[in-house]
C-alpha positions in Angstrom: -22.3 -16.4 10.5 -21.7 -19.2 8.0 -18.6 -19.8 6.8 -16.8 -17.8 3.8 -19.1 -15.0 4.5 -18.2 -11.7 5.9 -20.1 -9.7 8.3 -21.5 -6.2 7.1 -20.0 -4.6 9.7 -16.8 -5.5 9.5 -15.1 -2.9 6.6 -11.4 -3.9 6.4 -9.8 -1.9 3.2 -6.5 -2.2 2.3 -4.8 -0.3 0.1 -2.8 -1.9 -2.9 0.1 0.6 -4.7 1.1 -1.8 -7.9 4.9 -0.4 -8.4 6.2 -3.8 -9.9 6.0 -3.4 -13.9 7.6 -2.5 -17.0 10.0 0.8 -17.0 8.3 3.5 -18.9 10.0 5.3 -21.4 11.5 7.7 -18.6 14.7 6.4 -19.3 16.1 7.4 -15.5 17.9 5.0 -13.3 15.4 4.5 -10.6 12.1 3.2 -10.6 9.3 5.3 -12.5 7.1 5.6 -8.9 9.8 7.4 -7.8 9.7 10.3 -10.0 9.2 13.6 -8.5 5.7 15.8 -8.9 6.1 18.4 -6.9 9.3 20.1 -4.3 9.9 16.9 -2.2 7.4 15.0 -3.1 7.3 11.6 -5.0 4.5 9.9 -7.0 4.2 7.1 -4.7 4.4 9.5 -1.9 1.0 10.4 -3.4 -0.4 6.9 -3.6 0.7 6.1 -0.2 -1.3 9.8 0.8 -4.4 9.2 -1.4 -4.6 5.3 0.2 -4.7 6.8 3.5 -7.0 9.4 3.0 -9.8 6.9 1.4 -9.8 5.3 4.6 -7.1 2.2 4.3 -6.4 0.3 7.5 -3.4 -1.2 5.9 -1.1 -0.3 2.5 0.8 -2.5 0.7 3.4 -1.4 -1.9 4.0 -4.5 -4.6 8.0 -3.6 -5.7 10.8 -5.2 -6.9 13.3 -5.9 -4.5 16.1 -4.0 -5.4 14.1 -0.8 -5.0 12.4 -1.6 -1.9 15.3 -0.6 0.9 15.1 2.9 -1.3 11.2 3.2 -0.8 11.1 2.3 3.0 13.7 5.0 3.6 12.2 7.4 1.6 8.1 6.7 2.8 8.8 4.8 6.1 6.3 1.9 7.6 3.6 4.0 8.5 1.7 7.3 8.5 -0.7 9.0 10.4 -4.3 9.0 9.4 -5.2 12.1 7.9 -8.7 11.6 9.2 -6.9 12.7 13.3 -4.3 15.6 11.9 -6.7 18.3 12.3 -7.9 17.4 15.8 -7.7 19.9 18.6 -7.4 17.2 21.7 -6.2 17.7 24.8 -3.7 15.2 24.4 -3.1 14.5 20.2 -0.5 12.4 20.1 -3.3 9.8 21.9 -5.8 10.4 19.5 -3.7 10.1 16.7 -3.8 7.1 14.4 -1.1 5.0 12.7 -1.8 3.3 9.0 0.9 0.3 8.7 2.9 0.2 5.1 4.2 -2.8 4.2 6.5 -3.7 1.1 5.5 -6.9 -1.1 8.1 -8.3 -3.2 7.6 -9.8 -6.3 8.7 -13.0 -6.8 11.6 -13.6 -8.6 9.9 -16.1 -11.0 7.2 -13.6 -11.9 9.7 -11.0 -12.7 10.5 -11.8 -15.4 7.2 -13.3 -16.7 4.4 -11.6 -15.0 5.6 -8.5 -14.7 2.7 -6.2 -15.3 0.3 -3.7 -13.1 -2.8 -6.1 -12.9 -0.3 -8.8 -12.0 0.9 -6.2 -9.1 -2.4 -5.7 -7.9 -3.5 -9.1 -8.0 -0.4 -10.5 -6.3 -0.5 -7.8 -3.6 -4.1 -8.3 -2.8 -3.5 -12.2 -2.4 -0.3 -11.6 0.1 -2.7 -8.9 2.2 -5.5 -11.4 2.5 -2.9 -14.4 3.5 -1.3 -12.6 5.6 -4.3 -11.0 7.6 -5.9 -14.1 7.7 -3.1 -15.9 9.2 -3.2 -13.1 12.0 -7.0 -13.3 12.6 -10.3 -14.1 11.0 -11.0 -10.2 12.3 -8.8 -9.0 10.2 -9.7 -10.7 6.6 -9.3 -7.4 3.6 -12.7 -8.0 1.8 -12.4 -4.5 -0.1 -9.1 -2.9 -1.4 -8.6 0.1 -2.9 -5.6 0.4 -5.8 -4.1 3.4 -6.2 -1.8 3.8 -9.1 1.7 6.1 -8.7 1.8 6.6 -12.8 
């Protein structure tokens, strides 16, 4: 396989959630993605659900960093492919699979300059593929998927 090129069956999709941008006009005191849509249940709650159910190995939320502690506690590093819930195995919690979240920060620099959704996506995408690729070549994110909390 030359070099640069990816093999077709190798599918790696991440899952970019761009939280990083302007305030709307909401006017509340904590970050727009984190405003409620239903009992319980946040809009990037949805995004992390709706990356996960399009088949996303890995899910990267681009934030600031003073609302990132809040977002880990509230969504946690992973959750479990909805693809394995309904399952009936003799033993579930073996079949079971775990998507990874992680939590990009935006660079202080680009706060305050770049500090838009396609920026968000962009930059997330960039840190998934470094990342990966500094892990393993088998792990290179050739396709992501962006799903938007708004």
């Amino acid at each position: 396989m030359e070099k640069g090129k990816h093999n077709a069956h190798s599918f790696h999709l991440a899952g970019i959630i761009p939280v990083a941008d302007q305030p709307r006009d909401f006017n509340f005191p904590w970050q727009d993605s984190l405003m409620p849509i239903a009992p319980n249940y946040l809009a990037v709650e949805n995004s992390v659900v709706e990356c996960a159910t399009a088949g996303c190995e890995t899910i990267w939320i681009v934030c600031h960093k003073d609302t990132q502690p809040l977002m880990r506690y509230r969504i946690g590093d992973w959750i479990e492919d909805p693809a394995f819930l309904g399952r009936m195995d003799k033993f579930p919690s073996e079949s079971r699979r775990e998507i990874p979240i992680y939590y990009v920060e935006v660079h202080p620099k680009d706060q305050v300059r770049r500090n838009s959704i396609p920026w968000s996506i962009l930059h997330g995408a960039k840190i998934a593929k470094n990342v990966c690729n500094s892990l393993s070549k088998w792990l290179i994110h050739y396709n992501f998927y962006v799903s938007f909390p708004h």
